[in-house]
C-alpha positions in Angstrom: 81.2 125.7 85.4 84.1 125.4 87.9 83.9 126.2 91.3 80.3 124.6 91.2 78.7 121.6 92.5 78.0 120.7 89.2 81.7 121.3 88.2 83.5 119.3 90.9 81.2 116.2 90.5 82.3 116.2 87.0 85.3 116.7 88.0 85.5 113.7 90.1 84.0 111.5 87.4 86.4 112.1 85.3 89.4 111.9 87.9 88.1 108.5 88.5 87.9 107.5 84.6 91.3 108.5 83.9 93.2 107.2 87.5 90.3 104.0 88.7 88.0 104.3 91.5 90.7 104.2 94.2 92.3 107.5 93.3 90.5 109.8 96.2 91.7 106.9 98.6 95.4 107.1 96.9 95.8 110.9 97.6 94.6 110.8 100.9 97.2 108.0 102.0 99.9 109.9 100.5 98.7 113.5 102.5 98.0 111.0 105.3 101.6 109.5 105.4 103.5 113.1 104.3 102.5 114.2 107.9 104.9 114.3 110.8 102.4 114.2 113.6 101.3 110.7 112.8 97.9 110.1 111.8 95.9 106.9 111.1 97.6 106.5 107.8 101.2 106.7 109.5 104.1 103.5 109.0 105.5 104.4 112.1 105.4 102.2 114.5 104.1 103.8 117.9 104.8 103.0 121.6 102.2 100.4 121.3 103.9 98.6 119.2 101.1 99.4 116.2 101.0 101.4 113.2 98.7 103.8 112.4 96.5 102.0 110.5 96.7 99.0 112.9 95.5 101.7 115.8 92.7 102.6 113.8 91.2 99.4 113.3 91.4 98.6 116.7 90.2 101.7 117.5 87.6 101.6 114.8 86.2 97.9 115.9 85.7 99.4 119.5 83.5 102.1 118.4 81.5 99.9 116.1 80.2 97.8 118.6 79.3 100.6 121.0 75.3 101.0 120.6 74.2 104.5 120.5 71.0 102.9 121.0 69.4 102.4 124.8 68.4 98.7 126.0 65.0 97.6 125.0 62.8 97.8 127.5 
């Protein structure tokens, strides 16, 4: 079964059993931060004076209150 659908959603269930629901969002942090180039998940503190993840919350707020939606008319 690997290399299926099937396979890798087993897969994941049982990552998560053995390592807790946070392990996909471990990982990534620790790709995220292994970069050089920055990244949203970066400690480094930029000319802004922010870090990454400070940046993208910012960033992330801004975008969430942008309506893709037109005023009702």
């Amino acid at each position: 079964m690997a290399g299926t659908k099937e396979g890798g959603k087993r897969a994941a269930e049982t990552n998560i059993k053995k390592y807790g629901l946070d392990f996909y969002g471990r990982i990534g942090a620790i790709g995220g931060k292994s970069g050089n180039t920055g990244g949203f998940a970066s400690e480094v503190v930029g000319k802004d004076g922010l870090t990454g993840k400070q940046r993208a919350r910012i960033v992330g707020a801004v975008g969430g209150t942008i309506s893709r939606r037109g005023k009702k008319l």
